[in-house]
N, CA, C and O atoms as CSV, one atom per row, in Angstrom:
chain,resi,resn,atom,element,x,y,z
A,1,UNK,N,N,0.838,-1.174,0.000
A,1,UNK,CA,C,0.000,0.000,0.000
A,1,UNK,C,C,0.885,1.240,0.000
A,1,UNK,O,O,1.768,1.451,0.832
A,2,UNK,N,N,0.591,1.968,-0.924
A,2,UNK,CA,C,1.791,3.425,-0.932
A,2,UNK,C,C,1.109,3.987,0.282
A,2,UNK,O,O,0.043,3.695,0.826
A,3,UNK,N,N,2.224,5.063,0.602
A,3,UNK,CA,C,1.343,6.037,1.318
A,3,UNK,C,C,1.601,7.274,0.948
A,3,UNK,O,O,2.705,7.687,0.595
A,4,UNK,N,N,0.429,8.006,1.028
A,4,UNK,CA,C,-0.013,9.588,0.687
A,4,UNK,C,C,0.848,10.114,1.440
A,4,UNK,O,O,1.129,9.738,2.578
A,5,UNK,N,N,1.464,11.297,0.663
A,5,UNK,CA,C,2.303,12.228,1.250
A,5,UNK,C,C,1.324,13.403,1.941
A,5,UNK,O,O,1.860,14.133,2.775
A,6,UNK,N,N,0.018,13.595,1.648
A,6,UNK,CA,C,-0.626,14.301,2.153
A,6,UNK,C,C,-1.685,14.141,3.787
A,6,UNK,O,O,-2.254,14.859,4.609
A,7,UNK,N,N,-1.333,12.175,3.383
A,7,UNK,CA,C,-2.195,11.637,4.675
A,7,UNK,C,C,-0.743,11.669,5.552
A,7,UNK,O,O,-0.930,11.618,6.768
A,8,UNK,N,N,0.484,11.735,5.183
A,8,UNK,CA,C,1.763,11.938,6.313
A,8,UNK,C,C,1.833,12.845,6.911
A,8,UNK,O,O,2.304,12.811,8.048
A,9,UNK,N,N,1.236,14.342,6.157
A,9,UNK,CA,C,1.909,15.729,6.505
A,9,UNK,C,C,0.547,16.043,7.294
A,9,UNK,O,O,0.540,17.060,7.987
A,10,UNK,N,N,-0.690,15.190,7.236
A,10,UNK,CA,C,-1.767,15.480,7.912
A,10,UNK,C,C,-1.750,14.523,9.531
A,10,UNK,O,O,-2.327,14.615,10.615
A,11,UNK,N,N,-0.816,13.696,8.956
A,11,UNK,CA,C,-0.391,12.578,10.514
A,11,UNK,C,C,-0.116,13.200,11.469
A,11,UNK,O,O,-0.654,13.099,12.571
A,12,UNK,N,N,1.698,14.698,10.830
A,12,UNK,CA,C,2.445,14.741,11.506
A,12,UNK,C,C,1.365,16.063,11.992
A,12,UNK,O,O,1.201,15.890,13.199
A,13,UNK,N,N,0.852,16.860,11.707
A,13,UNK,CA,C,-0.045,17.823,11.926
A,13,UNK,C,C,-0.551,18.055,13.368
A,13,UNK,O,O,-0.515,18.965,14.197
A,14,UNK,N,N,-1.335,16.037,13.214
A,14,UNK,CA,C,-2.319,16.177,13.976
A,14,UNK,C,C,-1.124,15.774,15.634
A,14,UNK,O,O,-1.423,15.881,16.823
A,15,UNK,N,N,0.093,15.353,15.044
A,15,UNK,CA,C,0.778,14.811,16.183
A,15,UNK,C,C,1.333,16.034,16.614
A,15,UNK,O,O,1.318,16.014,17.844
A,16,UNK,N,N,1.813,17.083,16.199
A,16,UNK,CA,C,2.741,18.222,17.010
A,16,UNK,C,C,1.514,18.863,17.772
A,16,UNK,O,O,1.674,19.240,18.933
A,17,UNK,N,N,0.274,18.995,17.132
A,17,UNK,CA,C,-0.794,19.769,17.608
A,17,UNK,C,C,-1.097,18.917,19.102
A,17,UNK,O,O,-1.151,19.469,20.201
A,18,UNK,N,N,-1.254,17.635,18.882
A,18,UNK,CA,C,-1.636,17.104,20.020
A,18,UNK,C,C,-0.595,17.306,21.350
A,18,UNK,O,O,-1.019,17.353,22.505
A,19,UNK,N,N,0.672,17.406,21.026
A,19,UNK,CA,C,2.131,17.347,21.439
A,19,UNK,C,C,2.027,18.691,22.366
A,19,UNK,O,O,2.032,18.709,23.597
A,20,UNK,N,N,1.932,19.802,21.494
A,20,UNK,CA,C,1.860,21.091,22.174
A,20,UNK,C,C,0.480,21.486,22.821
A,20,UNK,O,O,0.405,22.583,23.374
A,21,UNK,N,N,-0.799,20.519,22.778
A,21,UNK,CA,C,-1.900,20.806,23.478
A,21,UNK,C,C,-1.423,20.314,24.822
A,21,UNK,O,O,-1.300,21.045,25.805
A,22,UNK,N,N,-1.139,18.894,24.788
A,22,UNK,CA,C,-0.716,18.071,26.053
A,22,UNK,C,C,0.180,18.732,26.883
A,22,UNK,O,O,0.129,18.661,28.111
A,23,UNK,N,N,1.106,19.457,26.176
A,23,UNK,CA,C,2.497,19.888,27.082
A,23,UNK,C,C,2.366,21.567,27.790
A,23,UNK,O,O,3.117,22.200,28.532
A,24,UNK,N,N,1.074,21.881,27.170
A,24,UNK,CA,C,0.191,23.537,27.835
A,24,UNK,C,C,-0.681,23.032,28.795
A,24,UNK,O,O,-0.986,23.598,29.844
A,25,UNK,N,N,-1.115,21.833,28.363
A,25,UNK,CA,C,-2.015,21.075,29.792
A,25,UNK,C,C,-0.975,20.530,31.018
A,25,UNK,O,O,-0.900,20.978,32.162
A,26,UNK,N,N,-0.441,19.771,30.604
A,26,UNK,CA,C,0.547,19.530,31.283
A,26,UNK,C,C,1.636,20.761,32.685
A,26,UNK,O,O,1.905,20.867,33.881
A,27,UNK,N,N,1.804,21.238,31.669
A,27,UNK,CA,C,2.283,22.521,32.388
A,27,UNK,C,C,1.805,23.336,33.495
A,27,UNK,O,O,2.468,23.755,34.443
A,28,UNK,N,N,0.376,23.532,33.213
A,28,UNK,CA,C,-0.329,24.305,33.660
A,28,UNK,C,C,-0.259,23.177,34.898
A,28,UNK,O,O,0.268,23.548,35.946
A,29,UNK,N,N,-0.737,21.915,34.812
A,29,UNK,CA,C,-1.428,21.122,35.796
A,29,UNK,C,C,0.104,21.029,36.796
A,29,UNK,O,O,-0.042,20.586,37.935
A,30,UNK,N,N,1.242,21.360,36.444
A,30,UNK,CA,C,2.738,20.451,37.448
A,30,UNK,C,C,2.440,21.960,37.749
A,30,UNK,O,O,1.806,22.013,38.803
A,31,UNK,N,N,2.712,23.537,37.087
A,31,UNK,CA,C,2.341,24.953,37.788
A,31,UNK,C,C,1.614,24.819,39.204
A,31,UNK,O,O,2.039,25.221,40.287
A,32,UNK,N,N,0.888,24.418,39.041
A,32,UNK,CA,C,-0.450,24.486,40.160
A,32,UNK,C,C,-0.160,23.206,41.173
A,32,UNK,O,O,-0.266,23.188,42.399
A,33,UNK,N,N,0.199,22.251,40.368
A,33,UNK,CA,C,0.478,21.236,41.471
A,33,UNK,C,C,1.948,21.316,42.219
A,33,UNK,O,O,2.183,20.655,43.230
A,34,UNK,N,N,2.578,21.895,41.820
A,34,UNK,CA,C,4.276,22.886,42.165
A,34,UNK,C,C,3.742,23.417,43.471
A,34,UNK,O,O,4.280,23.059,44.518
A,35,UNK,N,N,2.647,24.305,43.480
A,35,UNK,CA,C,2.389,25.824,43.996
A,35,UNK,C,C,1.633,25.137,45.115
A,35,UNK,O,O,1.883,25.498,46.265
A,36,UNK,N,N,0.516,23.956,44.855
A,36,UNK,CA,C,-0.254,23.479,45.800
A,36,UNK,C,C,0.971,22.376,47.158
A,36,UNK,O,O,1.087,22.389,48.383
A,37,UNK,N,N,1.522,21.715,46.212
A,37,UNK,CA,C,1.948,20.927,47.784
A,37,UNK,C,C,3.518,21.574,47.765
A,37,UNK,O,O,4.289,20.715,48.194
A,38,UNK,N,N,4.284,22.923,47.371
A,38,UNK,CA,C,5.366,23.387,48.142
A,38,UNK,C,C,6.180,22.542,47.527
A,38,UNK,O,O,6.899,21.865,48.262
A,39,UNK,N,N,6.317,22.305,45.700
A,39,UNK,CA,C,7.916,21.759,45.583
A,39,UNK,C,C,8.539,22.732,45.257
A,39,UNK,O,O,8.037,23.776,44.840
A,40,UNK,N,N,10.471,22.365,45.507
A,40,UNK,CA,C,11.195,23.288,45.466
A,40,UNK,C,C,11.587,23.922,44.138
A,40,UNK,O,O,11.362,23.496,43.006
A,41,UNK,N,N,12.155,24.917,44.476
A,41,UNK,CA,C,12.109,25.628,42.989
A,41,UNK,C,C,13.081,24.769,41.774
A,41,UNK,O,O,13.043,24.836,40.545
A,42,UNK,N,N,13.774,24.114,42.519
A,42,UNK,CA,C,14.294,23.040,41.553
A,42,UNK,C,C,13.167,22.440,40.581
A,42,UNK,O,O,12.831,22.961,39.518
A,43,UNK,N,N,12.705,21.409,41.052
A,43,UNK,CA,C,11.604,20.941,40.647
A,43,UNK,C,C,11.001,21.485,39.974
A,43,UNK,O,O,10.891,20.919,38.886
A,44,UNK,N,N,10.423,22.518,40.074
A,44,UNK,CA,C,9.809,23.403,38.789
A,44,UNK,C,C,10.193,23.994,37.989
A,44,UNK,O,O,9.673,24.234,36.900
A,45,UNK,N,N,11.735,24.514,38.645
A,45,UNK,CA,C,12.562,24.245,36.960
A,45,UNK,C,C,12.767,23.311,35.988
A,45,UNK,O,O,13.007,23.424,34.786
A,46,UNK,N,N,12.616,22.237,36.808
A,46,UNK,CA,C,12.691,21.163,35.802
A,46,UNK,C,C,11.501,20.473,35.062
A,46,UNK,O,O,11.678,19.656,34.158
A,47,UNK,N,N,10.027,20.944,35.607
A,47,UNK,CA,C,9.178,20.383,35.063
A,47,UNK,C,C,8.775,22.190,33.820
A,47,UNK,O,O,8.150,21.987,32.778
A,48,UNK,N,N,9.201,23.637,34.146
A,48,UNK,CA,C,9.460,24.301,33.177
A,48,UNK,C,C,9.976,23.917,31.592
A,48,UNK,O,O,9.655,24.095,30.418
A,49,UNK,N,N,11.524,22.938,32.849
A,49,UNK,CA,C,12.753,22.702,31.124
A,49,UNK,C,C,11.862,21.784,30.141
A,49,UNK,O,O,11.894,21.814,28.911
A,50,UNK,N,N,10.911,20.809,31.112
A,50,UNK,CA,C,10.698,19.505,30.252
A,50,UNK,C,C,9.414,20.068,29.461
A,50,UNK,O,O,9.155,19.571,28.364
A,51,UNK,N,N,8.501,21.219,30.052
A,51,UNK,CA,C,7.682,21.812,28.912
A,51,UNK,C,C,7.970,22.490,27.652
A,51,UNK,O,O,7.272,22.546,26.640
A,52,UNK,N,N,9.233,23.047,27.910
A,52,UNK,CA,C,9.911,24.024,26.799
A,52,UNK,C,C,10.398,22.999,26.419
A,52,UNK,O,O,10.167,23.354,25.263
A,53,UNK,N,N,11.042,21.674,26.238
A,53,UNK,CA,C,11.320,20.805,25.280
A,53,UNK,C,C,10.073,20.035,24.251
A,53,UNK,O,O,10.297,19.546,23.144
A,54,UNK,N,N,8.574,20.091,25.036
A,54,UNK,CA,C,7.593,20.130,24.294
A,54,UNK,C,C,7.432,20.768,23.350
A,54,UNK,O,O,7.106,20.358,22.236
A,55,UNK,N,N,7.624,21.765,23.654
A,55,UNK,CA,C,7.178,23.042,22.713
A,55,UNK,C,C,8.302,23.451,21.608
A,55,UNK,O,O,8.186,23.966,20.496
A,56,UNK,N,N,9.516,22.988,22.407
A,56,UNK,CA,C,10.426,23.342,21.174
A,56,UNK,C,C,10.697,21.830,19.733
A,56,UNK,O,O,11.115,21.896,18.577
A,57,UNK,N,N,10.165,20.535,20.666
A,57,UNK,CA,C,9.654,19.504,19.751
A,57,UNK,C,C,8.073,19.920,18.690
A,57,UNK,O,O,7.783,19.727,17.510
A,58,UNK,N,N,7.662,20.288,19.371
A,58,UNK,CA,C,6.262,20.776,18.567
A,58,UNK,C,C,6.133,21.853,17.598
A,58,UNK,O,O,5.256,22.222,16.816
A,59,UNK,N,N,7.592,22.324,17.994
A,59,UNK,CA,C,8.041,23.545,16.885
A,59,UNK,C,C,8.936,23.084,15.964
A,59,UNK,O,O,9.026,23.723,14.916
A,60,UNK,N,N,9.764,21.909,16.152
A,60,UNK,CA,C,10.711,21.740,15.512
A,60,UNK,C,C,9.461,20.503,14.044
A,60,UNK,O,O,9.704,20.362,12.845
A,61,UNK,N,N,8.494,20.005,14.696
A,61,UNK,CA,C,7.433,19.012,13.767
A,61,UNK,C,C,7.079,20.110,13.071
A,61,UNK,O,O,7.105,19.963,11.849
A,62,UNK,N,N,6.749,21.190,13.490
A,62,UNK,CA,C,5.555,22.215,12.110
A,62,UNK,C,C,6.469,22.846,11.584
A,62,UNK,O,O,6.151,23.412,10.538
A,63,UNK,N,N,7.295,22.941,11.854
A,63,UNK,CA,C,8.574,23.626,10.870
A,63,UNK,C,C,8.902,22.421,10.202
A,63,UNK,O,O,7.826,22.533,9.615
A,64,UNK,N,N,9.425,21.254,9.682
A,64,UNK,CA,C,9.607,20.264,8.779
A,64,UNK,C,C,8.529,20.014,8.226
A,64,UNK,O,O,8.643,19.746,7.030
A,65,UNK,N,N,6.997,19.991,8.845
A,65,UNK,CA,C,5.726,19.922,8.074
A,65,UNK,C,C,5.948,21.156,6.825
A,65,UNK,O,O,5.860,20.928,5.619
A,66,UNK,N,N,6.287,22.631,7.511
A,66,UNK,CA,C,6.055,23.468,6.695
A,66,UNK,C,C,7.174,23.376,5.648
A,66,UNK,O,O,6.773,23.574,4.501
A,67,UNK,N,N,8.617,23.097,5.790
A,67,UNK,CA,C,9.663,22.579,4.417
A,67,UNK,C,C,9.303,21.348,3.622
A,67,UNK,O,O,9.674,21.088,2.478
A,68,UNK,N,N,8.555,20.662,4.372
A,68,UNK,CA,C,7.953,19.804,3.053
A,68,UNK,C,C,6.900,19.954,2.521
A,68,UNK,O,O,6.714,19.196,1.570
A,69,UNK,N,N,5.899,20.829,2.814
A,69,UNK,CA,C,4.793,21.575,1.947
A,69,UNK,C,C,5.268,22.714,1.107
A,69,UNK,O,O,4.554,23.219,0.241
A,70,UNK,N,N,6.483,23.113,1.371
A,70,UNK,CA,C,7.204,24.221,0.245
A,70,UNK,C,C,8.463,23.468,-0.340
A,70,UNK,O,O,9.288,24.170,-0.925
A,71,UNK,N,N,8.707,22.024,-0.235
A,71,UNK,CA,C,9.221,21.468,-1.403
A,71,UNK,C,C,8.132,20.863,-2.004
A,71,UNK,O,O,8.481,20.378,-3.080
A,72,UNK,N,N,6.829,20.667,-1.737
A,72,UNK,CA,C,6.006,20.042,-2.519
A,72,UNK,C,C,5.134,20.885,-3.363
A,72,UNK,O,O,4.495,20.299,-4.236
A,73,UNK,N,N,5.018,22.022,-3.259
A,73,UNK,CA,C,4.683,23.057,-4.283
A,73,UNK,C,C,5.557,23.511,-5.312
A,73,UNK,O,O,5.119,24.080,-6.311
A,74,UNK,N,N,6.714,23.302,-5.133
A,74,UNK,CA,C,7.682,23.584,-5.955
A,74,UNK,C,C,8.620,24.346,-6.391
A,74,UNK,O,O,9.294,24.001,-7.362
């Protein structure tokens, strides 16, 4: 079975979108749960770093989505 280059770039779409919904939910929920039981500021630096690696994965998917929709136009 080939596969559509358009059902790929609609795969990866739906995966960074989901990626960067989860990791704003996410965030928000370790924020509040940080703030509610008193972890140290360590700790929330590190659950900060591991959101900004979401986001900079979810940026790094729609940016290769978007170079292969402008090598595929031509």
């Amino acid at each position: 079975m080939a596969t559509d280059p358009q059902n790929n770039i609609g795969r990866q779409g739906r995966m960074a979108a989901l990626v960067i919904a989860a990791t704003g939910v996410l965030w928000v929920g370790a924020t509040f749960a940080g703030n509610s039981l008193g972890w140290s500021n360590r700790t929330m630096a590190l659950m900060d770093l591991l959101a900004l690696a979401g986001f900079v994965f979810g940026l790094a998917v729609t940016y290769r989505i978007w170079r292969q929709r402008q090598a595929d136009e031509g």
